[in-house]
N, C-alpha and C positions, 0 to 999 in steps of 0.2 A: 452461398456460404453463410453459418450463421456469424454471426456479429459479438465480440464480447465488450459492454459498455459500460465503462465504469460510472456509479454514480460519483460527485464530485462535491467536496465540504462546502459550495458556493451552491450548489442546486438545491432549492428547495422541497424538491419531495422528498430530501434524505430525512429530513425532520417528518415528513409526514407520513413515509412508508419506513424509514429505514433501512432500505434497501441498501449495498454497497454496490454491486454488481449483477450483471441484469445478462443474459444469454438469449440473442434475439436474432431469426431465419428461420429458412431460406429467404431472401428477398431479390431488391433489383440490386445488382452486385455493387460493389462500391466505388468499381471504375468500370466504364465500358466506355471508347471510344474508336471514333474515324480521325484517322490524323495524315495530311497533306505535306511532307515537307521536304524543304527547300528547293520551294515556288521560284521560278527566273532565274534564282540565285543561290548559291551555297549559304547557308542559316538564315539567311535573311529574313527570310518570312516562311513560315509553317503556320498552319491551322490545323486545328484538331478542333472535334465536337460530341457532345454527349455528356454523359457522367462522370467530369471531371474536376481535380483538385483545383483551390481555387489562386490567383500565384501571389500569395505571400512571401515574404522576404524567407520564413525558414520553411519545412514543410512540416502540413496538419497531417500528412498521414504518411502519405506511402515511406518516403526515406525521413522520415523523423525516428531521431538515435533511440528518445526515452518512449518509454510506455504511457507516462504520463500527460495528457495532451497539454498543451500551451495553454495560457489561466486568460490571456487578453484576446487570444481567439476563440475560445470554448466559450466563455462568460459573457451572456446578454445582456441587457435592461436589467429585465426580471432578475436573474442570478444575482444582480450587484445590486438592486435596491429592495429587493421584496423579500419576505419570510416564508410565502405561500406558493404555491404551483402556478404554470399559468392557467391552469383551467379557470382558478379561482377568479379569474382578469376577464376570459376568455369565453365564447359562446359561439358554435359554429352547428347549424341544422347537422345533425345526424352525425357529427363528428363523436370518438371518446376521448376522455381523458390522456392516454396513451396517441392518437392523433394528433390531438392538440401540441401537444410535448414534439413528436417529430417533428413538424408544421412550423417550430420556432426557430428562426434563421440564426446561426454561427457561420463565422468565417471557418472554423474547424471541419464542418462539415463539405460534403461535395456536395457540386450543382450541378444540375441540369444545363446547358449552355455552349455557347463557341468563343472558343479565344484562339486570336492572332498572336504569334511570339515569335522572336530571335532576336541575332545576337550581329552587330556590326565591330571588324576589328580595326582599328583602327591606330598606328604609333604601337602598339604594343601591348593596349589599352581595351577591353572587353565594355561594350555598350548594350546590355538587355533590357530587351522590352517586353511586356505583355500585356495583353488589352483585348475583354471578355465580355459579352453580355449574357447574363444569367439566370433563369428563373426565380432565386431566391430565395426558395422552397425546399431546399435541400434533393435528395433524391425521390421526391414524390411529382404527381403532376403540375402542371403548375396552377396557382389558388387565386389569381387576377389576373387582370388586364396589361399590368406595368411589368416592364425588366428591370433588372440592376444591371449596372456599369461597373467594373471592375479594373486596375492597372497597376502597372507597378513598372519602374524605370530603375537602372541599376550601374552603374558603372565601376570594372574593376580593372584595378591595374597594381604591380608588380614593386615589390623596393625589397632587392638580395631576396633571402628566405622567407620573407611575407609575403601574401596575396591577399590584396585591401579591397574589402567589396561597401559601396555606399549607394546607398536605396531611396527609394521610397514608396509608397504604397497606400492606394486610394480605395475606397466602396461605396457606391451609392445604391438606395433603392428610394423610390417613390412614395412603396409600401408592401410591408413584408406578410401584411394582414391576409388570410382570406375575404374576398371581395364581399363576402357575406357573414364576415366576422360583426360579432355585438358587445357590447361590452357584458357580464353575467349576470341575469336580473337578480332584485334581492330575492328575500325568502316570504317578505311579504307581497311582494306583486310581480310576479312573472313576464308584467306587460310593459316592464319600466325599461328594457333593455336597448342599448342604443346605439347604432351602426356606428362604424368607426376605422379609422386607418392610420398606420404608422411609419410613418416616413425617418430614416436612419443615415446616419454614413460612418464611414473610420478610416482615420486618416492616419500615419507618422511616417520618420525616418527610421534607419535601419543602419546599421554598421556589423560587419566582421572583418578579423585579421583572423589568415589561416598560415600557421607556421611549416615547412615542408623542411628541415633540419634544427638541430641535429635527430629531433623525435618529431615526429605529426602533432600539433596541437592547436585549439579554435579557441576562441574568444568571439562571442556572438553579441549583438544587443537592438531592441529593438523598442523604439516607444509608440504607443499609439494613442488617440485622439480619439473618442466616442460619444454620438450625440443621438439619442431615440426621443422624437418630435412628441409620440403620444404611445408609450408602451403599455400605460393603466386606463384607457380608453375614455379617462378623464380632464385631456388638455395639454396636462404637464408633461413639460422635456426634463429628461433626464442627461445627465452629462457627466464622461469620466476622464480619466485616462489613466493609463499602466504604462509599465512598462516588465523588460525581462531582462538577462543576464545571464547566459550561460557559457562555463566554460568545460573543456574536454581535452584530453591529452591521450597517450599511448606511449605509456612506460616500458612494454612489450608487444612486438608484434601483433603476439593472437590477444593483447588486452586492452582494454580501452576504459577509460572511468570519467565521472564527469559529475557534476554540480551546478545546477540551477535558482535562480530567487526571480519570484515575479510579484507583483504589487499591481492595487487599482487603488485609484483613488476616490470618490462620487464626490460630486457639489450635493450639497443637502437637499433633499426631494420630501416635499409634502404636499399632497393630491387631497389631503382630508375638508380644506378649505372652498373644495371644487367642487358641484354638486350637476346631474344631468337626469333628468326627470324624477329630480326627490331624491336620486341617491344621491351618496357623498362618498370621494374616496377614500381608499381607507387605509392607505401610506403613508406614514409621516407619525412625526416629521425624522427623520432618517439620516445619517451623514456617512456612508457606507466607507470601509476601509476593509480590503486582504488582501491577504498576501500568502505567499506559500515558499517553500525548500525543497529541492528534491535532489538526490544523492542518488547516485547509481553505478557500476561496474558491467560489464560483459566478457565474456570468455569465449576465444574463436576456436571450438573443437576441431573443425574442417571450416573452407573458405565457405563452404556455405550451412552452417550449424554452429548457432553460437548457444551460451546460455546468459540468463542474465538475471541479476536484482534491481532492486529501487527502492526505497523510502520515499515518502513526502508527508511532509506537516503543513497543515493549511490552519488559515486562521478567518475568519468573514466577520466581521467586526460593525452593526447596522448603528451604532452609538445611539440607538431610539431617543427620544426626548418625546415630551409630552402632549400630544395631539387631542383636541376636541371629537370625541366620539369614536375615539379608539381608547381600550384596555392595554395600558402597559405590558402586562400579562400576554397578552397576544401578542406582545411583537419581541422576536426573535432576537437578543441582545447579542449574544456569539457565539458561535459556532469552531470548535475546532476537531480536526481531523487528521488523523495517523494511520499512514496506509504503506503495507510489502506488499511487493508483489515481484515473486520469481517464478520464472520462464524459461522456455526456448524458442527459437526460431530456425526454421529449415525453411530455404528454399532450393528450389527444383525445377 
């Protein structure tokens, strides 16, 4: 199936292709699995493995309401401190540009992988778990030696027409690198390039109340915790956190409408003070801030054919400051972005 993938006001190659939207397939589908369930016991435990989503408190794809993907699981490292691609980071034998790019790990994306899940009920009271190990690699083979560890633990329970769900949700990886990933040599010596790996995680809590009278209505939220050990192959950790907010109602039946706000926040990153056979990196000093808005409506023609709109305004905010052997000029002060996009969806 081909793939339609939006570029995103936080991704660096908008500035550098200007691309918005990108039309990519046939490939390996974007879910395929084997799934086992309810093992011994009724939900208790199931396993499923392969190309699957990975369990986040909302979902990155398949039953996700808006078009627009989630800003704290879509946005890496690079997306929240750099102005440039990762190639620009990035050296991998006989990889392109275009590889390099897929090859870089979101929680947004699917993995390769097996996760354990279910659900214990207990008083009244809903107890879910999930617990995954993952390639990390998104849907490609996998690029190392290491797994990530994945989970998320949940418990929901009931008060009149609310149903209260409270989370949390963890990722690890070792290193998200190609095992034969380099850092990119300069332009004056090709031999200056230097092995390298990056170790990550993201961590927060999660909240929703879902209202079932007198009308269907949610309230979502979710914050997360982010920390990439070495994403410019020059030493320095990067560290953020976001969070999201989204609410959704159904004034009618066939209609549903809804509003979003999401934020990241960066501790200030400057790699230009770091140097690894001569070179010096070339970030900084940077104190990254976006955020974004998104507004949308659907219309249920038939229970399975809807139509729909969206807006969103993004904002990437890098507040540069003055760095030793970087040009002001080159670095990317802000970026903003206004994006529709209407639709339909049939399923069958």
């Amino acid at each position: 199936l081909a793939e339609l993938e939006p570029r995103n006001f936080y991704d660096p190659e908008v500035r550098a292709h200007g691309a918005k939207v990108k039309l990519e397939g046939p490939g390996v589908p974007e879910r395929v699995f084997v799934a086992f369930n309810d093992m011994f016991t009724q939900d208790l435990l199931n396993i499923k493995g392969g190309v699957i989503d990975l369990p986040t408190a909302f979902s990155v794809e398949t039953s996700r309401l808006t078009f627009f993907q989630y800003l704290i699981y879509d946005a890496n490292a690079l997306d929240v401190i750099s102005w440039r691609g990762a190639d620009h980071f990035i050296t991998v034998p006989g990889a392109t540009e275009e590889d390099i790019e897929h090859g870089q790990f979101r929680l947004s994306k699917h993995q390769l992988g097996v996760e354990a899940f279910g659900r214990a009920t207990i008083a009244g009271m809903y107890f879910d778990y999930a617990l995954g190990g993952v390639n990390g690699n998104n849907i490609n083979t996998d690029n190392n030696g290491t797994k990530d560890f994945v989970g998320r633990l949940s418990l929901t329970f009931p008060i009149g027409d609310v149903s209260t769900t409270l989370g949390g949700f963890g990722y690890y990886s070792g290193n998200t690198l190609d095992e034969v990933t380099t850092t990119s040599p300069s332009e004056e010596d090709a031999t200056v390039a230097v092995a390298y790996e990056n170790q990550l995680w993201r961590a927060g809590p999660d909240i929703s109340f879902t209202f079932d009278g007198p009308f269907y209505a949610k309230l979502f939220s979710q914050i997360l915790f982010a920390r990439d050990e070495n994403p410019t192959g020059f030493g320095k950790a990067a560290e953020w956190w976001g969070g999201l907010v989204q609410a959704e109602g159904k004034p009618l039946e066939s209609l549903i409408v809804y509003a979003r706000y999401e934020w990241i926040d960066g501790d200030r990153f400057n790699d230009t003070g770091v140097s690894s056979n001569g070179v010096h990196g070339t970030i900084g000093a940077v104190d990254p801030h976006l955020w974004d808005a998104v507004f949308g409506t659907q219309y249920f023609l038939y229970d399975n054919f809807k139509l729909y709109a969206e807006y969103r305004h993004g904002v990437k905010d890098l507040n540069p400051g003055t760095s030793p052997g970087v040009d002001p000029a080159d670095q990317l002060d802000r970026t903003e972005d206004n994006a529709v996009f209407g639709g339909f969806r049939l399923v069958f």
